[in-house]
DRENVOTOR-670926 format. One record per residue (C-alpha): residue number from 1; residue in three letters; chain; x, y, z. Coordinates in pm, whole numbers. Layout:
# DRENVOTOR-670926
+-----+-----+-------+--------+--------+--------+
!   n ! res ! chain !      x !      y !      z !
+-----+-----+-------+--------+--------+--------+
! NUM ! ALA !     A !      X !      Y !      Z !
...
+-----+-----+-------+--------+--------+--------+
//
This chain:
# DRENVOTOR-670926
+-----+-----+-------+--------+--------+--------+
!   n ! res ! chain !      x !      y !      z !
+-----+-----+-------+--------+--------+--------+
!   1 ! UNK !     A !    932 !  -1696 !   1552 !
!   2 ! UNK !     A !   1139 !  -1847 !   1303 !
!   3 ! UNK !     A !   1227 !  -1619 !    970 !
!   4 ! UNK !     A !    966 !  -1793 !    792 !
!   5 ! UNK !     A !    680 !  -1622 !    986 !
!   6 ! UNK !     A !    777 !  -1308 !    986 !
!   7 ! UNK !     A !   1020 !  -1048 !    925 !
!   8 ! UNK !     A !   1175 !   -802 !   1124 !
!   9 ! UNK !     A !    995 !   -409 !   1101 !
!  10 ! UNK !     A !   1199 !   -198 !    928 !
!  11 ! UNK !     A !    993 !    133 !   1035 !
!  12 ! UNK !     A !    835 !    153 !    688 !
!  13 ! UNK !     A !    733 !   -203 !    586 !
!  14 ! UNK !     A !    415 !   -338 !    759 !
!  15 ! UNK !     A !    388 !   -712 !    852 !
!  16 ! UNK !     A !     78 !   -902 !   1062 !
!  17 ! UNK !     A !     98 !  -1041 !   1360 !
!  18 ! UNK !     A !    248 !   -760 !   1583 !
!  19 ! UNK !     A !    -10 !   -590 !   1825 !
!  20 ! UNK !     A !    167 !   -243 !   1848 !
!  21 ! UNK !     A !    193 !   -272 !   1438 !
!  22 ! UNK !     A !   -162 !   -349 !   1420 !
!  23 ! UNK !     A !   -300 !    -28 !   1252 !
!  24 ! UNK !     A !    -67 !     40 !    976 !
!  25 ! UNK !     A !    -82 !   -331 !    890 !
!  26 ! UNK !     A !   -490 !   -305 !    853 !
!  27 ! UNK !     A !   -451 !     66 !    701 !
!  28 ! UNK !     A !   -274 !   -113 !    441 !
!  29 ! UNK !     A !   -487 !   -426 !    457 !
!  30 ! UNK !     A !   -786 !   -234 !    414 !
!  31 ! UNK !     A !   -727 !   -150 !    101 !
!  32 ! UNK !     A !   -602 !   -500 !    -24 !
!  33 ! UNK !     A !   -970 !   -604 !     70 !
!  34 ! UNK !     A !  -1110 !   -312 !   -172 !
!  35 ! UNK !     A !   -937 !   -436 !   -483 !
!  36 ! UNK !     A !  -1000 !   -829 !   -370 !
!  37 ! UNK !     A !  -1265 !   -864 !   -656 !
!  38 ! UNK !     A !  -1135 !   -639 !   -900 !
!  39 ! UNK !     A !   -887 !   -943 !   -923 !
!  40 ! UNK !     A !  -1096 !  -1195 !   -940 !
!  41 ! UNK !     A !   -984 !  -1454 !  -1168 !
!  42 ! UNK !     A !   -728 !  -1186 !  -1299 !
!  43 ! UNK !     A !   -354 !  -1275 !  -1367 !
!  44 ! UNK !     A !   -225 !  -1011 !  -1098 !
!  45 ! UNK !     A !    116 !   -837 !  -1108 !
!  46 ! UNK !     A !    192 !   -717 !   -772 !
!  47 ! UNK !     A !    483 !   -448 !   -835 !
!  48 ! UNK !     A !    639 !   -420 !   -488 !
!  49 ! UNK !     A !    494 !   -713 !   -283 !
!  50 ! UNK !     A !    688 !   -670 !     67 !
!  51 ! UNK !     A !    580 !   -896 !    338 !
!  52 ! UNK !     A !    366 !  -1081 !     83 !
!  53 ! UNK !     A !     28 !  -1082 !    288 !
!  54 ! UNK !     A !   -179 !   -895 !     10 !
!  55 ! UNK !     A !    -82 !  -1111 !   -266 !
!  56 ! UNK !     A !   -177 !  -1422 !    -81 !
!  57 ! UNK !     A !   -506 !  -1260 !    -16 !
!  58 ! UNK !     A !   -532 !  -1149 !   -351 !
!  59 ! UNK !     A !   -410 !  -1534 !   -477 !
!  60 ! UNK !     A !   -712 !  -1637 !   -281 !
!  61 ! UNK !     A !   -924 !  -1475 !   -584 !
!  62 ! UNK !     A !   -697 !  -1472 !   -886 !
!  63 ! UNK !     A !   -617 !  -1689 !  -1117 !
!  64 ! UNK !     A !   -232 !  -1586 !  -1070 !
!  65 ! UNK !     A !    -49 !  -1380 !   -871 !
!  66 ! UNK !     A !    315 !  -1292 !   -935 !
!  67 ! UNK !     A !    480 !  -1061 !   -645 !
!  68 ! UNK !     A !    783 !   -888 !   -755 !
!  69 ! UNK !     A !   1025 !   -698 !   -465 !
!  70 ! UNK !     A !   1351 !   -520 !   -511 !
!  71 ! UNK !     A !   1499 !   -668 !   -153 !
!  72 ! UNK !     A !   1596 !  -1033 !   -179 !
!  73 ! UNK !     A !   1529 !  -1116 !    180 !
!  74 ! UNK !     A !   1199 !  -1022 !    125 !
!  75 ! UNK !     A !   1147 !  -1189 !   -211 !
!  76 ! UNK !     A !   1301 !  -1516 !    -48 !
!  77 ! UNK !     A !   1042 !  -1462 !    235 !
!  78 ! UNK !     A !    762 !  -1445 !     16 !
!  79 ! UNK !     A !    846 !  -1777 !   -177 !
!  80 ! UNK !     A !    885 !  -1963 !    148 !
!  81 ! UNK !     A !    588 !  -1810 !    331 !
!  82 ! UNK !     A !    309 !  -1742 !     64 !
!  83 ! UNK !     A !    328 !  -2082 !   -189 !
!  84 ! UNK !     A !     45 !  -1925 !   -380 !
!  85 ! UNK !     A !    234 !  -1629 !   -489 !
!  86 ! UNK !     A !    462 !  -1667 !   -752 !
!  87 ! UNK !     A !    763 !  -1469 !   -655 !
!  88 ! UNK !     A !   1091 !  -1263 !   -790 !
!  89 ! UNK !     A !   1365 !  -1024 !   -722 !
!  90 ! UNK !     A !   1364 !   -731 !   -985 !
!  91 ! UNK !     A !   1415 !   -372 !  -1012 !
!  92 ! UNK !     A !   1063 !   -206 !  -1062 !
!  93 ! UNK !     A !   1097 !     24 !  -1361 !
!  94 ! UNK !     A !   1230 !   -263 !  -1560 !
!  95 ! UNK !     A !    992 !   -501 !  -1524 !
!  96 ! UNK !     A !   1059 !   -879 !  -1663 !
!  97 ! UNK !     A !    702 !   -906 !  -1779 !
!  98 ! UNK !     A !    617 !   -910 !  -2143 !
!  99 ! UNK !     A !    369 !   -728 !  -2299 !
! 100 ! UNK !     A !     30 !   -694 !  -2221 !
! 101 ! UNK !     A !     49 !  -1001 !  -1997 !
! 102 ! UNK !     A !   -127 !   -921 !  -1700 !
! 103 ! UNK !     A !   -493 !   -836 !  -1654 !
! 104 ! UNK !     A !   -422 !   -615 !  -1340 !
! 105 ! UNK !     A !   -103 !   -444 !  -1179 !
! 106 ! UNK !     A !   -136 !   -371 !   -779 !
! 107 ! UNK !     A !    136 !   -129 !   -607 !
! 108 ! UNK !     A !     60 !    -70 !   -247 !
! 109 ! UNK !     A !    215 !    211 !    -73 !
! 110 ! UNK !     A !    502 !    177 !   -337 !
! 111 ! UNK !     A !    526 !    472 !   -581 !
! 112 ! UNK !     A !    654 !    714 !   -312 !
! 113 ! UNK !     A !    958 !    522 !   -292 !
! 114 ! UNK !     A !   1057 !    509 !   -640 !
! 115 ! UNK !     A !   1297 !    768 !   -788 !
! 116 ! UNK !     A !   1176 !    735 !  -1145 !
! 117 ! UNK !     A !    795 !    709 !  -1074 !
! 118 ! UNK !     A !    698 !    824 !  -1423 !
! 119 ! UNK !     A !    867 !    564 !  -1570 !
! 120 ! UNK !     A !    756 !    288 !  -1324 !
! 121 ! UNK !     A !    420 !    398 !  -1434 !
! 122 ! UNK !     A !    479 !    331 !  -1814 !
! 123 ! UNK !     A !    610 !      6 !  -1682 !
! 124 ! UNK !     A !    268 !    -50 !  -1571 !
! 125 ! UNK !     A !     86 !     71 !  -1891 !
! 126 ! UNK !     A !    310 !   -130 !  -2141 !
! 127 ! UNK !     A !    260 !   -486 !  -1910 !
! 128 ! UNK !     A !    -71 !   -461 !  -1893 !
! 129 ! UNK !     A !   -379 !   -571 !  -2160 !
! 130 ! UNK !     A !   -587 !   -331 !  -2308 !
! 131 ! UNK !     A !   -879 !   -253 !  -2067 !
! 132 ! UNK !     A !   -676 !   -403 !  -1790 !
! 133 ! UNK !     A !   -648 !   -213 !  -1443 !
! 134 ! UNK !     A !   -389 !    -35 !  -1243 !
! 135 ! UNK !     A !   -473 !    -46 !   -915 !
! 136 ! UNK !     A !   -243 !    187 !   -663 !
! 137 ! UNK !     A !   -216 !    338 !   -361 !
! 138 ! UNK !     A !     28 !    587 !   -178 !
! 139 ! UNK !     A !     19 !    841 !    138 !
! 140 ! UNK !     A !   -130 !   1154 !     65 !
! 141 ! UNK !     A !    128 !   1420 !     59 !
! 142 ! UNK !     A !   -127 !   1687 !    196 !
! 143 ! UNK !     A !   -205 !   1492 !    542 !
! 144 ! UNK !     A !    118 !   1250 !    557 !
! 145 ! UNK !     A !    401 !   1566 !    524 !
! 146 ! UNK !     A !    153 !   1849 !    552 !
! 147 ! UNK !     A !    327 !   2213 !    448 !
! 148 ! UNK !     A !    646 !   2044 !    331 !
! 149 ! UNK !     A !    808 !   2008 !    -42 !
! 150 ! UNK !     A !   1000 !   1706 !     95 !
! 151 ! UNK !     A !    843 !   1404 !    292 !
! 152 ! UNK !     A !    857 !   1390 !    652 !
! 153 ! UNK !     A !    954 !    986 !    565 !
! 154 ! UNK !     A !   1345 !    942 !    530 !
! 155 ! UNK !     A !   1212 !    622 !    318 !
! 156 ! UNK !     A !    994 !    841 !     48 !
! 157 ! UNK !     A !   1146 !   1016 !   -233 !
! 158 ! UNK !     A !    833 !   1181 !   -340 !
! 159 ! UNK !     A !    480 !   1219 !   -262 !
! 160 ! UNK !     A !    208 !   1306 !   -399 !
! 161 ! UNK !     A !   -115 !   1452 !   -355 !
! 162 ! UNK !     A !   -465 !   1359 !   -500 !
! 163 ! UNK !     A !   -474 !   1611 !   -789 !
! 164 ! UNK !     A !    -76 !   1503 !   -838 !
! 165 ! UNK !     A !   -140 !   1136 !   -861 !
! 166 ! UNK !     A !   -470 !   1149 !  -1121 !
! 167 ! UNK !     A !   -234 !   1395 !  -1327 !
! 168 ! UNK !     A !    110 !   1136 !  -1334 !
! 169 ! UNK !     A !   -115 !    825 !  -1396 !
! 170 ! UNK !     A !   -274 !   1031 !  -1671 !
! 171 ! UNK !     A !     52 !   1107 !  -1825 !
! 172 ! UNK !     A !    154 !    755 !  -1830 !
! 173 ! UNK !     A !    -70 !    689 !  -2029 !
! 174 ! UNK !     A !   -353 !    539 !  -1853 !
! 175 ! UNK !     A !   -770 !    621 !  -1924 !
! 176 ! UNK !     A !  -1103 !    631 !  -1652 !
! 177 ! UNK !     A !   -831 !    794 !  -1350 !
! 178 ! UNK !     A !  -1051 !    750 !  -1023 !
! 179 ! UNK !     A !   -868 !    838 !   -710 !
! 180 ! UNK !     A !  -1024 !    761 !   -389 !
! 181 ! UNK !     A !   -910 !    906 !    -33 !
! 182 ! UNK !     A !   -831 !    675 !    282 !
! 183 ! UNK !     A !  -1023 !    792 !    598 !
! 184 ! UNK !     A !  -1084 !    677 !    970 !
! 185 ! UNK !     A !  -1447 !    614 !   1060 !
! 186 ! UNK !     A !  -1655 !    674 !   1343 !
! 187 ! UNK !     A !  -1499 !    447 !   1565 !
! 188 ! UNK !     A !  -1088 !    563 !   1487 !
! 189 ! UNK !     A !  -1242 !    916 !   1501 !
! 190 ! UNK !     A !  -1341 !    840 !   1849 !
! 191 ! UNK !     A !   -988 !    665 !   1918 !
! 192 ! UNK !     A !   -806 !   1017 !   1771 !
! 193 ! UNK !     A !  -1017 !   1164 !   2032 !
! 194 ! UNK !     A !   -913 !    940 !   2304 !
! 195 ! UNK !     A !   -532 !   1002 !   2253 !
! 196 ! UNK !     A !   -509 !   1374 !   2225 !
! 197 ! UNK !     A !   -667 !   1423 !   1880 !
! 198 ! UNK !     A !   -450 !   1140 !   1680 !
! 199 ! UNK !     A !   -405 !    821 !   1741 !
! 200 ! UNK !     A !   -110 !    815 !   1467 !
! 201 ! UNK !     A !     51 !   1068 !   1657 !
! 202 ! UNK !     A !     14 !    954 !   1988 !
! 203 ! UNK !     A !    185 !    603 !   1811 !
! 204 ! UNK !     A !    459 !    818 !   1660 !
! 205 ! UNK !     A !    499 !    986 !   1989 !
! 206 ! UNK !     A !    583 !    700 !   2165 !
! 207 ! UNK !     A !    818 !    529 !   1912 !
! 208 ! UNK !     A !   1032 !    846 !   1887 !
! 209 ! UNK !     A !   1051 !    900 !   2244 !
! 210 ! UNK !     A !   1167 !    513 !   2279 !
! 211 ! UNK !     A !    921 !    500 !   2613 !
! 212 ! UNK !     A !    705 !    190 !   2695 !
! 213 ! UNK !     A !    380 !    173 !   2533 !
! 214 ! UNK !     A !     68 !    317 !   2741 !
! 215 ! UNK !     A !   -208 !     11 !   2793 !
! 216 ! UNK !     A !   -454 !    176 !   2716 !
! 217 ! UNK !     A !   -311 !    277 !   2359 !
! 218 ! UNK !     A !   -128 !    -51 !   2281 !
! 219 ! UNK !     A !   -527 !   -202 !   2362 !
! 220 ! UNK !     A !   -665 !     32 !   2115 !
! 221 ! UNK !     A !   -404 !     -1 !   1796 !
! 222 ! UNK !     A !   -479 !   -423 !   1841 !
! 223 ! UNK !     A !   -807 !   -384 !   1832 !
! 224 ! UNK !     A !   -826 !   -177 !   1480 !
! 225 ! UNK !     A !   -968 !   -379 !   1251 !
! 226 ! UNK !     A !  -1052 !   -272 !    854 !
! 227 ! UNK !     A !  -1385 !   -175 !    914 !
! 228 ! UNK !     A !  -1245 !    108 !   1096 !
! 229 ! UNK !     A !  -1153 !    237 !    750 !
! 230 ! UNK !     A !  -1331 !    443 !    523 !
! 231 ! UNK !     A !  -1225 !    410 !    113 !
! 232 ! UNK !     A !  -1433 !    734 !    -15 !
! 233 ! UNK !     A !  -1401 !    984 !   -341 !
! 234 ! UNK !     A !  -1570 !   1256 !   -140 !
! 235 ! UNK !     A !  -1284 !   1483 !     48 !
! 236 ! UNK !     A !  -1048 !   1357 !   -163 !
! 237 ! UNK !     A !   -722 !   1561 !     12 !
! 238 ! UNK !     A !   -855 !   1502 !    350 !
! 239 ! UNK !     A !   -747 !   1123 !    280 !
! 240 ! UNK !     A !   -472 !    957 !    468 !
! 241 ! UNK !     A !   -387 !    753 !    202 !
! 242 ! UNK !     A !   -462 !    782 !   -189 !
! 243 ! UNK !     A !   -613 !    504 !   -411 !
! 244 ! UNK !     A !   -566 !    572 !   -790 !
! 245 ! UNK !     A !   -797 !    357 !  -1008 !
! 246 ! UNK !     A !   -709 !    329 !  -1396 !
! 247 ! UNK !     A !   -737 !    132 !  -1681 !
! 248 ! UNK !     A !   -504 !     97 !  -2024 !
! 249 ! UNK !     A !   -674 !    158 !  -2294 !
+-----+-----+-------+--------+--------+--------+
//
């Protein structure tokens, strides 16, 4: 494939279109899907964009979508691949975005990268119109580095849990915090059971070891699709991922 299709894993950012990448690109997809109409007809600040494939879906509903990414490969990716999104290179607790311009700021599986999250998040607050939404997502800290202080991830800085996540967003500033929890349904459940209790692990497992992929589990991650997925506020720090739902007031 040429550079304009894709771009090359990096063993944190997710792209489409790779069978053995297949769940972590609809884990994050998923969610993309879940906010689709909350950004309908919206002027949509995506604050950390990477591959670009969310803010093209979300461009299919909006009224304008503007990606921003620290990593200028990327960025340049984005512009070439994704001519609805409107694309630049920044740092993300300085955003160039004036006040109160945008009626909804998505950040996907961002947040635990940043070093200065509280301050990213008043980024948020102050670019944003009154009554306009912060939608945002991260790992959960209590399933993705379970009994740790410091995150498993070399690529994270800092995560957080659910109870961690309402209470920063809070403190930014922000009103009506909802935080959802990301969960497999029936069908994963079954797949966990299939490969030894977790199909993440079993994934992990064979990364790490640098063996060949198993058939049988290389047939099972393609087939994942989002439906597979279950977005709930029930069980909250049972989640695999975290989906924080706020508004400026």
């Amino acid at each position: 494939m040429s550079d304009v299709e894709t771009l090359p894993l990096t063993g944190e950012r997710t792209v489409p279109g790779i069978a053995e990448e297949n769940y972590w690109f609809r884990r994050h997809e998923v969610v993309y899907e879940a906010l689709r109409e909350r950004c309908r007809d919206a002027v949509v600040l995506e604050a950390g964009c990477g591959e670009g494939y969310g803010a093209d879906l979300l461009a299919g509903v909006a009224r304008r979508v503007v990606g921003l990414d620290y990593d200028a490969p990327t960025a340049a990716h984005v512009a070439r691949r994704y001519p609805r999104v409107d694309v630049a290179r920044t740092n993300l607790v300085a955003l160039p975005v004036r006040d109160g311009a945008v009626d909804a700021v998505v950040s996907l599986q961002v947040v635990e990268h940043l070093w200065e999250q509280e301050r990213f998040l008043r980024e948020c607050l102050r670019v944003l119109r009154p009554g306009g939404a912060l939608l945002l997502s991260t790992p959960n800290r209590i399933t993705f580095s379970p009994g740790r202080d410091t995150p498993l991830n070399p690529f994270h800085t800092r995560e957080l849990s659910g109870g961690e996540l309402a209470g920063l967003v809070r403190d930014a500033g922000f009103a009506d915090v909802e935080v959802l929890g990301l969960h497999h349904g029936p069908r994963l459940r079954e797949l966990d059971a299939r490969h030894g209790g977790s199909i993440v692990d079993a994934q992990v497992a064979v990364v790490v070891d640098g063996a060949p992929w198993p058939d049988d589990l290389r047939a099972d991650v393609a087939s994942v699709t989002c439906a597979d997925f279950e977005l709930r506020t029930d069980d909250v720090d049972a989640g695999l991922d975290l989906l924080a739902i706020a508004v400026r007031p």
